[in-house]
C-alpha positions as CSV (number, residue, x, y, z in Angstrom):
1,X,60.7,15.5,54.6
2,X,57.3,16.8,55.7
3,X,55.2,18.0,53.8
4,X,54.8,21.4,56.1
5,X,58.9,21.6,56.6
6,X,59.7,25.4,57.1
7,X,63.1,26.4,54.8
8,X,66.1,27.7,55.8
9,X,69.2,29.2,54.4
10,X,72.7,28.8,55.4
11,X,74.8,31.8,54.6
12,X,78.2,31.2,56.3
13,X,81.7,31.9,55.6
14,X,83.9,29.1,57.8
15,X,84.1,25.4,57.0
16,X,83.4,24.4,60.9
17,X,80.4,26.8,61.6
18,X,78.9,25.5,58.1
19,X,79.5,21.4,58.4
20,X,77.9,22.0,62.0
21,X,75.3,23.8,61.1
22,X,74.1,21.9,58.1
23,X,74.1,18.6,60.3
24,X,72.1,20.5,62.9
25,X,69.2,21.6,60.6
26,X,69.1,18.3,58.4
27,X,68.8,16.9,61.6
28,X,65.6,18.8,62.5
29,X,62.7,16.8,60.7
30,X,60.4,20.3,60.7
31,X,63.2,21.7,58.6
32,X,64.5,22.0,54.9
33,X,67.7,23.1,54.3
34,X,68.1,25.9,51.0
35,X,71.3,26.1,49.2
36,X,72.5,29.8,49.3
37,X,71.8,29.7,45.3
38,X,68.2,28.9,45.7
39,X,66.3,32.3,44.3
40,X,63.2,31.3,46.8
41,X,62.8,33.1,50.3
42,X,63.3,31.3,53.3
43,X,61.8,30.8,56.6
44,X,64.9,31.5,58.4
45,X,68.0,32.8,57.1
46,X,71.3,32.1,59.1
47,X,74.3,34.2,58.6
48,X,77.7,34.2,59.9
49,X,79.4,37.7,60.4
50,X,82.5,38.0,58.4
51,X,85.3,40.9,58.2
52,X,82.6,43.6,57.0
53,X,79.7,43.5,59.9
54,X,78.0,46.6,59.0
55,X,77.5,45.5,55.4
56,X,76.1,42.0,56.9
57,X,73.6,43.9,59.4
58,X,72.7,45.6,56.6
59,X,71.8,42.6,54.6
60,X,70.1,41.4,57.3
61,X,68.2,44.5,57.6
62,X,67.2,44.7,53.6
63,X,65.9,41.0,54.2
64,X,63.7,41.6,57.0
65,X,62.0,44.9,55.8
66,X,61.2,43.6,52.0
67,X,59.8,40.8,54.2
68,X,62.5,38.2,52.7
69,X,62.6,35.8,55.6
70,X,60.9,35.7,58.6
71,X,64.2,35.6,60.9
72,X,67.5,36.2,61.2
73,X,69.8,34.3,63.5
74,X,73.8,35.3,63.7
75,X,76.6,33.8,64.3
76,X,80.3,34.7,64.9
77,X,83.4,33.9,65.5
78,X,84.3,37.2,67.5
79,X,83.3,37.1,70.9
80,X,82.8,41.5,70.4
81,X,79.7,42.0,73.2
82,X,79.7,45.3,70.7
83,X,78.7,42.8,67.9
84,X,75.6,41.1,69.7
85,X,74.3,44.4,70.2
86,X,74.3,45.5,66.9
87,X,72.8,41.7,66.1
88,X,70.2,42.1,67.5
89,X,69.7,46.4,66.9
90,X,69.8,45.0,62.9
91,X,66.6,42.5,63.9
92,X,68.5,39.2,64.5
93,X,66.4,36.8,67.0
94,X,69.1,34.5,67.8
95,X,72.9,34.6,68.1
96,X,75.0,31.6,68.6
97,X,79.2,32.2,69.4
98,X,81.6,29.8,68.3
99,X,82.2,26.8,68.2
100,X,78.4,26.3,67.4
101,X,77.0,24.4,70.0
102,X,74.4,21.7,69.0
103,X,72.0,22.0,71.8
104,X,71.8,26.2,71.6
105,X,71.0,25.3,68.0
106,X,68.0,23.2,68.6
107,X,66.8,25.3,71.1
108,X,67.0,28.4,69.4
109,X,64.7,26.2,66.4
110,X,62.6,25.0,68.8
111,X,62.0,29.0,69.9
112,X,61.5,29.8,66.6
113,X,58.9,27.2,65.7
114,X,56.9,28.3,68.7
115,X,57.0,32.2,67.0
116,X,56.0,30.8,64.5
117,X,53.0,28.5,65.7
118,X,51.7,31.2,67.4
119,X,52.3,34.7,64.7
120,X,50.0,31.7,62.4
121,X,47.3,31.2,65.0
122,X,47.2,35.0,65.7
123,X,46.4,35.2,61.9
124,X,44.0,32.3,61.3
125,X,40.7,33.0,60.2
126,X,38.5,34.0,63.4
127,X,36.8,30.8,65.0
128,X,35.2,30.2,68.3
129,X,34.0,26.9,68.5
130,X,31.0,25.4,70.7
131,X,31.2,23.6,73.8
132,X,28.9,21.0,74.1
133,X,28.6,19.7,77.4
134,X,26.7,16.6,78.4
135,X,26.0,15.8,81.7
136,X,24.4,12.5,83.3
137,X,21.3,13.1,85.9
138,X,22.2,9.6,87.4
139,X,24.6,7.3,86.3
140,X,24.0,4.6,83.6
141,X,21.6,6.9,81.3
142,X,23.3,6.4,78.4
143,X,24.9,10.1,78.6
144,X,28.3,8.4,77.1
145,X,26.3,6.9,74.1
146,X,24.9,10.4,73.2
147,X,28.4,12.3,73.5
148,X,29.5,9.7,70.9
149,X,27.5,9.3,68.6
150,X,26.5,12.9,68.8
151,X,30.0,13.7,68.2
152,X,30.0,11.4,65.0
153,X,27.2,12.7,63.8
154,X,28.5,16.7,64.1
155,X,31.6,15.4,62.3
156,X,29.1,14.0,59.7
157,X,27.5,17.0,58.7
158,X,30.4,17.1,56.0
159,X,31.9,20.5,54.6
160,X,34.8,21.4,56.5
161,X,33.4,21.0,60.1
162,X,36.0,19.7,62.7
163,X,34.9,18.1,65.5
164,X,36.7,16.8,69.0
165,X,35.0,14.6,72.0
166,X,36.7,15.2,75.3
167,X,35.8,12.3,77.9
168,X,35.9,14.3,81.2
169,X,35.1,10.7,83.1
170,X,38.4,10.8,85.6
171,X,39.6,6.9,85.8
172,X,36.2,5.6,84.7
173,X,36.1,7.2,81.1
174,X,34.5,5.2,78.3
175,X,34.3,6.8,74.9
176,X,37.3,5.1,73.7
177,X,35.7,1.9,74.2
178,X,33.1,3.1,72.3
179,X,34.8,3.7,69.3
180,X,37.9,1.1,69.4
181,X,40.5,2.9,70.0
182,X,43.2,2.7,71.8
183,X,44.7,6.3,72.6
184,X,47.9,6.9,73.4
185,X,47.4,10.2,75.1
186,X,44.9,11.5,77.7
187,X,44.2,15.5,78.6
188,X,46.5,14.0,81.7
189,X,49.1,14.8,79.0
190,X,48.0,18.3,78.5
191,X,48.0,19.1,82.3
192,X,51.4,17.6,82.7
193,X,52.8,20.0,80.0
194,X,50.3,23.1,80.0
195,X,53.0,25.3,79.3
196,X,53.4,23.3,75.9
197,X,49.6,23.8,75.3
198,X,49.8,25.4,71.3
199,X,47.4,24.0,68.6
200,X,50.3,22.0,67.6
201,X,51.2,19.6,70.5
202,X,47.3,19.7,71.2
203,X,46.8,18.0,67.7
204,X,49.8,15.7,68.4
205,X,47.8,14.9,72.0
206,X,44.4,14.3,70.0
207,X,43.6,10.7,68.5
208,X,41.6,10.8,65.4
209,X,38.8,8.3,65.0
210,X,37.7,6.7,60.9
211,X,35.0,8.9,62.0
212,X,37.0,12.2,62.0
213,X,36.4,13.0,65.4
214,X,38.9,14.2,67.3
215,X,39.6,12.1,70.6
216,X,40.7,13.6,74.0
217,X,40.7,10.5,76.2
218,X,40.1,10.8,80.6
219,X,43.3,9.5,82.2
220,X,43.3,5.5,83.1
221,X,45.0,6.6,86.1
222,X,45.9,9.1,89.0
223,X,49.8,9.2,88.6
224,X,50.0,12.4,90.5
225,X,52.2,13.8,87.8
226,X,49.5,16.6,86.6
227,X,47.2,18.8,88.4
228,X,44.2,19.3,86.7
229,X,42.7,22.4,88.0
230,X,39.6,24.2,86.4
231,X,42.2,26.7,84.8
232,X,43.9,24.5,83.1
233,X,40.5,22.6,81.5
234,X,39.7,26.5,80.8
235,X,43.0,27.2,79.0
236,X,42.4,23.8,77.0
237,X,39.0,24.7,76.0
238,X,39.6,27.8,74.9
239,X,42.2,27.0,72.9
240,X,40.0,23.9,71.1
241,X,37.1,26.6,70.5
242,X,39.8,28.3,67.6
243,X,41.0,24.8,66.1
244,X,37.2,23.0,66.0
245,X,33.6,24.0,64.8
246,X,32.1,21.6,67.7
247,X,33.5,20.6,70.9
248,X,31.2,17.8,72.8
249,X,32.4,17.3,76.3
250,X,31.3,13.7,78.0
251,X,31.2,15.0,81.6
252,X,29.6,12.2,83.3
253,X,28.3,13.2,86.6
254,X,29.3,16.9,88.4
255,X,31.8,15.9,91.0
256,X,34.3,18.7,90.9
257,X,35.4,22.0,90.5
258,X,36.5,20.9,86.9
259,X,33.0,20.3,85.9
260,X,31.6,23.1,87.4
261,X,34.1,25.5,85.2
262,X,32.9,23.7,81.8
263,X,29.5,24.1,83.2
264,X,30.3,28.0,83.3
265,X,31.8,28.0,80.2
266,X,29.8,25.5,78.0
267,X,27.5,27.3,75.0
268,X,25.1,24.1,75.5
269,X,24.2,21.8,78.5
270,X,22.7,18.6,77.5
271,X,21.3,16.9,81.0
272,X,20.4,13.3,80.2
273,X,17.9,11.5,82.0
274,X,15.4,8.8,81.3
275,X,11.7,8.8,82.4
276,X,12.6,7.7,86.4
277,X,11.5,9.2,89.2
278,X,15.0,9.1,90.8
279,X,16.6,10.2,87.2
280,X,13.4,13.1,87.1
281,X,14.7,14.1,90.7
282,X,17.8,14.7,90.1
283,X,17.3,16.9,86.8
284,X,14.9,19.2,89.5
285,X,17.9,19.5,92.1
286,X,20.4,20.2,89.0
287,X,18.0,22.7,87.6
288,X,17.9,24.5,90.9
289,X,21.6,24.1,91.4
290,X,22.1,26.0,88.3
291,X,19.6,28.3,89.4
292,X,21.5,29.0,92.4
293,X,25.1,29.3,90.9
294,X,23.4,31.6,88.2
295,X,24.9,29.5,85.4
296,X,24.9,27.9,83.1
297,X,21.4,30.3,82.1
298,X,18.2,28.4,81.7
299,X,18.1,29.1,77.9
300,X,21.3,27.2,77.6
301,X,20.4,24.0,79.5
302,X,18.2,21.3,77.2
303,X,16.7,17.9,78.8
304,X,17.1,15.3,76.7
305,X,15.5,11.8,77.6
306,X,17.1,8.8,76.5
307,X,15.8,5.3,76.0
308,X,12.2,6.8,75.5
309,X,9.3,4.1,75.2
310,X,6.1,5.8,74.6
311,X,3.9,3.1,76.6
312,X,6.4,4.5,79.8
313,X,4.3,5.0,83.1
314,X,5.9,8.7,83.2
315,X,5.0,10.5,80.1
316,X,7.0,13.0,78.7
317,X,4.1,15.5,79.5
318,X,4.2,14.0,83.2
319,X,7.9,14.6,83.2
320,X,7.8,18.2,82.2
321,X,5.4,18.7,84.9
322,X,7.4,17.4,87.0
323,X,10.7,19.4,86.6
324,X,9.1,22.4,85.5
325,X,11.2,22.7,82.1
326,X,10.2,21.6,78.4
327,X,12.1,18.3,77.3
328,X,14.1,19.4,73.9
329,X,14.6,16.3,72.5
330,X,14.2,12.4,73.2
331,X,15.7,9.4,71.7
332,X,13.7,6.2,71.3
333,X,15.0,3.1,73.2
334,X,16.5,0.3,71.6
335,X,18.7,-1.7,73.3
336,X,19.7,-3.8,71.2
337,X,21.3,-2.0,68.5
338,X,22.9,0.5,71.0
339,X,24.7,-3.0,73.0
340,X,25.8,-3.9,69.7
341,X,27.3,-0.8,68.6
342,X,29.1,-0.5,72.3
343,X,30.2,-4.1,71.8
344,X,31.5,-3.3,68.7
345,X,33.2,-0.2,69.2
346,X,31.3,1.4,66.5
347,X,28.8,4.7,66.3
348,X,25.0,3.7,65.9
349,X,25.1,5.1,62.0
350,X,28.0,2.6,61.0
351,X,26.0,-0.5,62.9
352,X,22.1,1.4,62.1
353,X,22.5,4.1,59.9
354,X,18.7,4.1,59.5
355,X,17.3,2.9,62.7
356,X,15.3,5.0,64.7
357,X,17.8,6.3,67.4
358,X,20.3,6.8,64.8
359,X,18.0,9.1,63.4
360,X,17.0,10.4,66.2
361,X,20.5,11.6,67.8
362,X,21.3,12.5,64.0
363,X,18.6,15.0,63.8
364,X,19.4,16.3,67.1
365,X,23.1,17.2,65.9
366,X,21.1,19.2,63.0
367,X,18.7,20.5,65.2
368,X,21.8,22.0,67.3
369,X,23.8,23.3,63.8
370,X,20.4,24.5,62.4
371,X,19.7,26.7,66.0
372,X,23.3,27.9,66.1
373,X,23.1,25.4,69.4
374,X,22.5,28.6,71.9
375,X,21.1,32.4,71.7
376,X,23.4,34.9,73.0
377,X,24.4,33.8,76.4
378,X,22.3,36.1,79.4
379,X,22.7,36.1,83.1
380,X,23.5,38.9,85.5
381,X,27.3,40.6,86.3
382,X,26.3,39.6,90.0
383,X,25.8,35.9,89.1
384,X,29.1,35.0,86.9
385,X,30.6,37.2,89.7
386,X,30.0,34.7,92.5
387,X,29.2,31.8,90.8
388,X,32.8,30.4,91.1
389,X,32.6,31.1,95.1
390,X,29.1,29.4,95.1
391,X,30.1,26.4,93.2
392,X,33.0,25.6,95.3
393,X,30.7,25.7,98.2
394,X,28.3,23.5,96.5
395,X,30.2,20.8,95.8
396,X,31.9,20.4,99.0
């Protein structure tokens, strides 16, 4: 039985409608079937309609206005269309005729645990998580190293703070190397069955890491079963800013329209780089990209240089110069310890809890909870108005 099941109650006069009934339900694992003497409201309460309807709609109508149960389903044996209307006049969801068909049953369960999912999400406490989004300047800066183990570290701040890491790397994603796991699901999944997409199949899609971070793996492979389209990643994310506190996106490199909508919608932009002149020049162009498209705003976009050696030939001073924009935050090389941690599928602060770039991208997920990660996002009407047209045209 889980521990979550949702009760019902049986309340039926005829031998075959009962047997059938009860084998349905005990059938359903996200269901606990009630005796009728059981004092405790149900979930859902099924009745059958017996010689005296009106006294049984109004039963069902006492029970739903004390708040009782949450639902009524009927059934019959009378095949009376005059009955199904005042079924569902008394407040009755679901009506099954007899003999009771199994797969009406399920279904009609199936409709009512998707009322249900969604009357508890309307109800949850408001939450509207942050995006995170990371995004490489050039491949091979280490922008999949700071997704993860900024991720861990978010999760790591303790309390009640739920964190997910979404690796938006199409065919080439790595963050489940990273951490050694081997997912079962991808956001392929998600696209496949978007009109599925609740908090509860999303959870069942998720894989949790010993870290507590919630996993959303990049598909291995192009099936051509799912279309990912920038409305779908929209619908996901939104959704993920009401279940998590923190939601660090591993984008990679912008390639597509898909990155271009979590660009839009992202509360933070990380842009990774190390101190290169070919890494430097890129964050320029991507700077004046963003510029162009008038998002994400300049406020919400933070450098952060990876692998920093303070002996470098380009300072950090030299750097700043260079791209016109302050660097937020930099993480001292070691390559060691971050090869090891890859190789052993592990974050920095299980392998080096106390070096110095486990501190470093440790302090940066505090610096980003301490700031509230963004201000209140700017930018002109005129800019999110054409920015979709504009990044389309950018990327093509």
């Amino acid at each position: 039985m889980a521990l979550n099941s949702i009760p019902v109650r049986l309340e039926l006069k005829t031998d075959g409608a009962k047997n059938a009934l009860e084998k349905i339900v005990r059938s359903q694992k996200d269901f606990l079937l009630r005796t009728s003497g059981e004092q405790r409201n149900a979930d859902l309460f099924v009745l059958e309609i017996g010689d005296h309807p009106e006294t049984d709609f109004e039963l069902v109508h006492h029970l739903l206005t004390t708040n009782s149960v949450g639902e009524v389903f009927i059934t019959s044996p009378s095949s009376d269309p005059s009955l199904l209307v005042q079924a569902l006049r008394s407040g009755a969801r679901e009506f099954f005729s007899q003999p009771i068909q199994e797969t009406e049953v399920i279904q009609a369960l199936e409709r009512f645990k998707a009322r249900r999912e969604q009357y508890k999400e309307e109800r949850r406490p408001y939450k509207r998580g942050k995006i995170i989004d990371l995004i490489g300047s050039k491949g091979g800066v280490g922008n999949t190293t700071i997704a993860v183990n900024l991720a861990t570290s978010l999760a790591a701040e303790g309390g009640k703070t739920r964190v997910a890491l979404i690796d938006m790397n199409l065919l080439f994603g790595e963050v489940p190397i990273f951490l050694d796991i081997v997912p079962t699901y991808s956001w392929g999944e998600i696209a496949r069955n978007i009109t599925r997409l609740d908090s509860t199949f999303l959870m069942s899609v998720l894989h949790e890491h010993s870290s507590h971070v919630f996993v959303l793996p990049s598909p291995t492979q192009l099936s051509g079963d799912f279309d990912a389209t920038p409305e779908v990643i929209e619908r996901l994310l939104d959704l993920m800013k009401r279940v998590f506190d923190y939601i660090v996106v591993d984008s990679g490199l912008i390639t597509d329209e898909i990155s271009m909508k979590i660009l839009e919608i992202a509360d933070a932009v990380l842009l990774t780089a190390i101190l290169s002149l070919p890494c430097l020049t890129n964050v320029s162009r991507l700077l004046k990209l963003f510029y162009d498209l008038g998002y994400p705003h300049e406020d919400l976009v933070k450098i952060v240089i990876n692998r920093y050696i303070k002996s470098s030939e380009i300072s950090l001073k030299d750097a700043e110069k260079s791209i016109g924009k302050k660097i937020f935050w930099s993480i001292p090389n070691d390559f060691h310890l971050t090869m090891s941690a890859i190789n052993q599928g592990k974050p920095l602060m299980e392998v080096g809890v106390n070096s110095p770039v486990a501190r470093s991208i440790k302090e940066l997920a505090d610096t980003l909870v301490e700031y509230k990660i963004v201000p209140e996002r700017k930018g002109s009407f005129m800019a999110r108005l054409f920015g979709q047209k504009l990044a389309a045209k950018a990327w093509r």
